[in-house]
Phi, psi and omega in degrees: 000045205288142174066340188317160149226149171282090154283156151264091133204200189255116159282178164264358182207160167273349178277343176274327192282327189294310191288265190357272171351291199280351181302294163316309185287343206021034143087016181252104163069035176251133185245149144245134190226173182263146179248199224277286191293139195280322192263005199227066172328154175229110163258151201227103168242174157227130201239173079331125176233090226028056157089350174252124191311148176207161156218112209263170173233104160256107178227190227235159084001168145200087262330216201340109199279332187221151194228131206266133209207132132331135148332150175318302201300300182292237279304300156337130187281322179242062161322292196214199200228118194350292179328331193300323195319323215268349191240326226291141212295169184223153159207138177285088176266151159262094155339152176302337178260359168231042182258346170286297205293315164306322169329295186331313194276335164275332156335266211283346135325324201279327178255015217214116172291356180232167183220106180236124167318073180269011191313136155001097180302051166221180189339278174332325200288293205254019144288278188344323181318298208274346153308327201252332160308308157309302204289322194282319185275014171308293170307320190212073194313332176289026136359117183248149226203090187250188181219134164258150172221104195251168141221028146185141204281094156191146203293013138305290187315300188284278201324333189282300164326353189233296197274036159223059167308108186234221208279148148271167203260098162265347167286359195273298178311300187315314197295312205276310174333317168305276173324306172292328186254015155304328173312288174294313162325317163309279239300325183287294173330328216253308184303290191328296182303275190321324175285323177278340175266338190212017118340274168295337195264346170240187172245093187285089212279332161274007176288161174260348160208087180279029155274280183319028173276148177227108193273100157308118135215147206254141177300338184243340181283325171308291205284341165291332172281340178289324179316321207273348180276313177315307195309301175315291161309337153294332182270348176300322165270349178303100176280121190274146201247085221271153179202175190221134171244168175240135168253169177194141133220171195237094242248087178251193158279346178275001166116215201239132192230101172292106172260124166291155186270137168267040161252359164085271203222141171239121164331308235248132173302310204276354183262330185271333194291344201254329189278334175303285170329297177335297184299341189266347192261318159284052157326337181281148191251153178225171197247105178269325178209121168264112167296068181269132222185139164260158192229126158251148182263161177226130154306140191325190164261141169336102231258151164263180175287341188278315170299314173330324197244355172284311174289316154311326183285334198278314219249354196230330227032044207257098095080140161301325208271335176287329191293313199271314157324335167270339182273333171285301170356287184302304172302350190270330180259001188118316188290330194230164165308247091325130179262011179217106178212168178245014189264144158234017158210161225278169167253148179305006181225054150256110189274109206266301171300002151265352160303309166326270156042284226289314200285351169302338171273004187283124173305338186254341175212061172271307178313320196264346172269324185291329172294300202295323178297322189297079176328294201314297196320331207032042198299305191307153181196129154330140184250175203270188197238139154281013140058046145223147199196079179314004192057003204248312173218155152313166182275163188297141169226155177267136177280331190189151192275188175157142169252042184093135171264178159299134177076017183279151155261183170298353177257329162313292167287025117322299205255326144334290179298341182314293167336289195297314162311258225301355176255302172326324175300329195242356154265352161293164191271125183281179203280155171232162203210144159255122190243103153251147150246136186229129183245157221215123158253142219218083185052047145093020164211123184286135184236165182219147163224146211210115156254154178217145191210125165305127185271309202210115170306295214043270202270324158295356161297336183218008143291050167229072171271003178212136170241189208202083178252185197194180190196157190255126165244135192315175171253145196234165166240120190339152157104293206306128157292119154231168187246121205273134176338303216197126180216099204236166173238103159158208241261142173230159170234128162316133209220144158318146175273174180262143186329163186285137156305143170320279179333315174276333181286343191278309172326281200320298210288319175283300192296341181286000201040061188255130180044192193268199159261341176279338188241347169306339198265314197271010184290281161341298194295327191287323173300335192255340171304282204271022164071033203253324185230165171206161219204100179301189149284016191227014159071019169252136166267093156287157168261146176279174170310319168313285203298319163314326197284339197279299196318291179335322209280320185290328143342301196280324156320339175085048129276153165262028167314314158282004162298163182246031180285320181302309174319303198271345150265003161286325161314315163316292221306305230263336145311340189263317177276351191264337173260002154108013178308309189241163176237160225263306194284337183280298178294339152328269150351294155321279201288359170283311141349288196279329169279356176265320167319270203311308182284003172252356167264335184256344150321273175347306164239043206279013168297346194269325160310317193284317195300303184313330164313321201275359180281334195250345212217150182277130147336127183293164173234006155274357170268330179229109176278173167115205187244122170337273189266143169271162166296340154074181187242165225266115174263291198206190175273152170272158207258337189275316174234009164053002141308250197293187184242131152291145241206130178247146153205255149239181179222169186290349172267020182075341169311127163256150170219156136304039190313128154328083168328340169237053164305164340286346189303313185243113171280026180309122164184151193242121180276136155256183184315127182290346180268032160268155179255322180223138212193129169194145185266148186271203186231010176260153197233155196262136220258339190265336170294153141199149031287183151242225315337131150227112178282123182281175177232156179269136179267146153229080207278167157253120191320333201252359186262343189212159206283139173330123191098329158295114212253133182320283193288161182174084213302136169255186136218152197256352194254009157108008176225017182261112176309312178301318197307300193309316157324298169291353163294314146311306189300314259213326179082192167211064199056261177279353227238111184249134185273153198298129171248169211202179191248017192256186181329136175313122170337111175274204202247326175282345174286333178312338216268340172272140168285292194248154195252357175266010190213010168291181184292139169316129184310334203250321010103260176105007175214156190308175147103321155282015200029140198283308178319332181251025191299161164261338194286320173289000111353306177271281182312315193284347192287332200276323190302294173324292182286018158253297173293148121356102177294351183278336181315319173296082213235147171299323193261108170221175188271177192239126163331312190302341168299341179280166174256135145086353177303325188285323127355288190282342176279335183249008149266000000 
């Protein structure tokens, strides 16, 4: 083999060093033998590299070759003392389960003059580049040391890639290099103080054992639980409203044109009743404007990885972290391109129209590729761009054709097909809809209606995850007069918004720029591994009493540790360094700067951490001994689990609450006022609660605690109709006890009275036992109202009166 030279080279998996292999060898004189690793197989061919004879060796990784660590001393949690954390020496080691696969490589780097790269293109990838770089120039420093650069395992893609051979990226390297140990630092540091501070002192009910709980925290994983807590406390505060509208429609031959009135909505009952009347005593409607107009729907944009797991989620329900398993699957076999690119538009040396191509025998859009190829249809349109572009891959495409493989599940052919519709979609011509409005004056107030009827689908036609509907309306004319069909007046309520969705929480995380596309789905996963979050069938998130209880506490310090401003310039940052702006020891240093400050201002006040705890958790008795609660004496029944009795008694920070007899299952409970002194239930029952008996209690405040006109003594009730209680609730706070925040209305006193705002009084009600989502009074009081009204009319965003122009005008004609 005289002039051969020996590569050496490395994938990131063994199914890429396997596809490669047989790619390069085209299945010709190809050997495989084992290496150090039972699982990390050496294929053996002989290639051309520009005309130079090579005889390669491929074997494989399995992704990071080495792990980022404290020295032996700090690694024990009570080593040192957290703070030590943010300066204590790190080392880059190879575990003990990847110590054969380093064998391999110095083995085989020890016989071989080139060293070539196939790790994944992107950041990560190309750390791992320079892990394997280290171990291989160990043995053998004359290494001559290239990079291939792919985005999809097909014999274009790879042959182009080994005869373009370029440089590796170290600042590419540098950035992840950062990024891990600003990770471990936070992240040990942070974990460490909160699990040793509250841990032994509650009884944490999801562990299944909590001494081996571990209160986890993340730099990216936090500010990922606040979107879902922030979310909460808003709907949790949302007090709902009532307004009033006017609908009209108008019934001719030509069918019915429903007008909305365009002031949307009005607060003041007696201002929409007087504008109403008005319409009702003039009723002919005159036609002020007619509108004809053409309307385009335009096709998606190109897809990335973050719509990939947005649109699985919308359109699948399929998880981000399931949605990227099934895309490595497919790229690993071939079919889609790199599922982790931050690009959403094509480079001008993209044969888009062979892709097409590929795709003309597919029995369900073999057709719709062939329209798209046909110049006479003019079906084709260049696809637009989402003005993002990683420089590393292209956006996902399908690479090879299929009508399903053996062992694909329904979601391997989900999401295939997802690919393949959606690169059809974006080189399509968008849909054209003729969109009219007519707008309607009625005694001096305008109402509008609006139809649309599709001219041309185009890209929905073979899109079709998204529609475009529309409805036809007669036709009207300046001028023309009627007198409308229906003209009613009425009432909605407002309503919170809903919880965040995998998709809208993927949304959140990406514009804040909390983690990459490659690490967001497990950011997600970690919330729900440690129980921080919980995830419905409808793919929406709540938080458990842990994750709230952790946000509230850091909250109440005044950090925005769960916020995602902090996060997101260290990602600027660690973006700066990945393009040679910044150096990997200069951003180091900053954000390390700045989180030790912050854990040592949250060291500081971590008290704020035990009240929020005490808000959600019964006290440990390995922290305190005997027994915490006395059984207390009997107020009423509970409303939530309808079993045990509520109970009033003190908790260990001295505070009295009303409490549930059946903690830990039911967390029911109403905090009273922080000025009581004294507290004991009578035996008279409150003739305005129900359910009953609800037994008042003698109140005893302390005088100096509470506002002048209040008298120190003071028989109460708890069951949601005593004004003074409420007052003082307000005034006066409830100790331990922090009420949900939101962005919404000042706290009232039923939001004060929940303990956990997931076992509080109803929003709507005012009474236990229920959900706000679940009231019966919005069921009831409200059905006859519903069926008067538009369900769409029940809308979160409506006008305020004081917003209007001209109503105090039209009341005084």
């Amino acid at each position: 083999m005289s002039g051969t030279i020996k590569v050496l080279n490395v994938a990131e998996k063994p199914s890429v060093a396997k596809s490669v292999s047989a790619i390069l060898s085209r299945n010709q004189g190809l050997r495989v033998r084992d290496g150090r690793s039972r699982f990390n197989k050496i294929f053996e061919f002989n290639y051309s590299i520009r005309g130079q004879p090579c005889h390669m060796l491929f074997t494989s990784v399995t992704g990071h070759l080495m792990e980022l660590e404290f020295e032996d001393r700090f690694r024990k949690w009570h080593s040192c003392d957290p703070a030590d954390l943010y300066h204590a020496p790190v080392r880059k080691f190879v575990p003990e389960d990847k110590v054969g696969i380093k064998r391999t490589l110095e083995e085989e780097a020890r016989r071989c003059q080139w060293l070539v790269l196939w790790l994944d293109c992107d950041r990560e990838g190309e750390n791992i580049t320079f892990e394997v770089i280290d171990v291989c120039r160990a043995v053998n420093p004359h290494l001559t040391i290239r990079r291939a650069r792919f985005s999809a395992l097909i014999e274009r893609e790879i042959h182009h890639a080994m005869q373009n051979l370029v440089d590796p990226n170290p600042w590419f390297s540098d950035a992840v290099d950062a990024r891990q140990e600003i990770d471990l630092r936070i992240g040990a540091s942070f974990t460490r103080f909160q699990t040793m501070l509250l841990r032994d002192k509650f009884v944490i009910d999801s562990a299944t054992d909590d001494r081996n709980l571990v209160l986890s925290y993340g730099p990216c994983q936090f500010p990922t639980l606040g979107f879902v807590v922030e979310r909460y406390w808003e709907v949790q505060s949302h007090e709902p409203e009532e307004f009033w509208t006017i609908n009209c429609s108008h019934r001719s031959d030509e069918g019915v044109a429903t007008f909305n009135w365009m002031r949307g909505h009005l607060f003041d009952h007696t201002c929409a009743v007087i504008v109403y009347e008005m319409c009702v005593q003039e009723p002919t409607a005159t036609v002020t404007k007619v509108r004809n107009q053409e309307k385009l729907k335009y096709p998606p944009y190109p897809l990335s990885t973050i719509e990939l797991e947005k649109r699985a989620s919308r359109y699948f329900r399929m998880s981000s972290e399931h949605t990227m398993k099934v895309a490595e699957d497919l790229y690993q076999a071939g079919f889609v391109s790199y599922p982790r690119t931050e690009t959403d538009c094509f480079s001008s040396r993209t044969d888009l129209h062979a892709i097409v191509q590929e795709q003309k025998e597919h029995p369900e859009w073999g057709s719709y590729a062939q329209r798209l190829l046909d110049p006479g249809t003019g079906l084709w349109r260049n696809p637009g761009s989402g003005g993002h572009d990683d420089k590393a891959h292209p956006p996902i495409h399908p690479t090879k054709f299929s009508t399903g493989e053996r062992g694909w599940s329904q979601d391997h052919h989900k999401l295939y097909e997802l690919v393949v519709r959606h690169f059809l979609a974006c080189v399509s011509q968008p849909a054209v809809g003729a969109e009219t409005t007519v707008e309607i004056d009625i005694a001096g107030e305008l109402f509008s209606a609006s139809g649309r009827i599709i001219l041309e689908r185009n890209y929905l036609d073979v899109y079709r995850y998204e529609s475009w509907g529309g409805s036809m309306i007669p036709t009207y004319t300046v001028g023309q007069q009627f007198v409308p069909t229906s003209l009613t007046l009425d009432m909605g309520v407002t309503r919170p918004p809903p919880l965040l969705s995998e998709a809208d929480l993927l949304s959140c995380m990406d514009k804040a720029g909390i983690g990459t596309d490659a690490t967001m789905h497990d950011h997600i996963k970690k919330l729900l591994d440690r129980f921080y979050a919980t995830k419905d069938s409808n793919t929406r998130f709540s938080p458990t009493n842990l994750g709230e209880a952790l946000v509230m506490g850091y909250d109440d310090m005044g950090y925005e540790l769960w916020k995602p401003n902090l996060r997101s310039m260290m990602e600027f940052d660690m973006k700066e360094v990945s393009v040679g702006n910044k150096s990997r020891d200069e951003v180091l240093a900053t954000c390390l700067q700045q989180m030790k400050a912050c854990f040592l201002d949250a060291r500081l006040n971590k008290v704020k951490l035990l009240e929020a705890m005490a808000v959600f958790f019964e006290r440990s008795n390995r922290a305190v001994g005997g027994d915490n609660h006395t059984a207390g004496e009997v107020v009423r029944q509970c409303g939530l689990c309808q079993e045990s009795s509520m109970v009033l008694k003190k908790n260990l920070d001295g505070n009295f609450m009303v409490g549930c007899l059946g903690f830990p299952q039911c967390r029911n409970a109403i905090w009273l006022p922080g000025s009581v002194l004294e507290a004991t239930v009578t035996s008279n029952i409150c003739s305005s609660c129900n359910p009953g008996p609800v037994y008042l209690i003698q109140f005893k405040f302390r005088q100096l605690e509470i506002p002048p006109g209040f008298n120190a003594n003071h028989l109460g009730c708890i069951g949601g109709c005593d004004d003074t209680l409420k007052q003082l609730i307000e005034i006066c706070g409830t100790g331990s006890r922090m009420s949900a925040r939101g962005r919404g209305p000042t706290t009232t006193s039923s939001n004060v009275q929940r303990s956990s705002n997931r076992q509080g009084a109803c929003l709507y009600c005012q009474q236990m036992g229920h959900s706000s989502n679940d009231c019966p009074s919005q069921f009831s009081g409200s059905r006859n109202s519903r069926s008067r009204t538009n369900s769409q009319n029940v809308r979160t965003n409506a006008v305020h009166p004081n917003t209007l122009m001209g109503v105090d005008k039209m009341i005084r004609r």
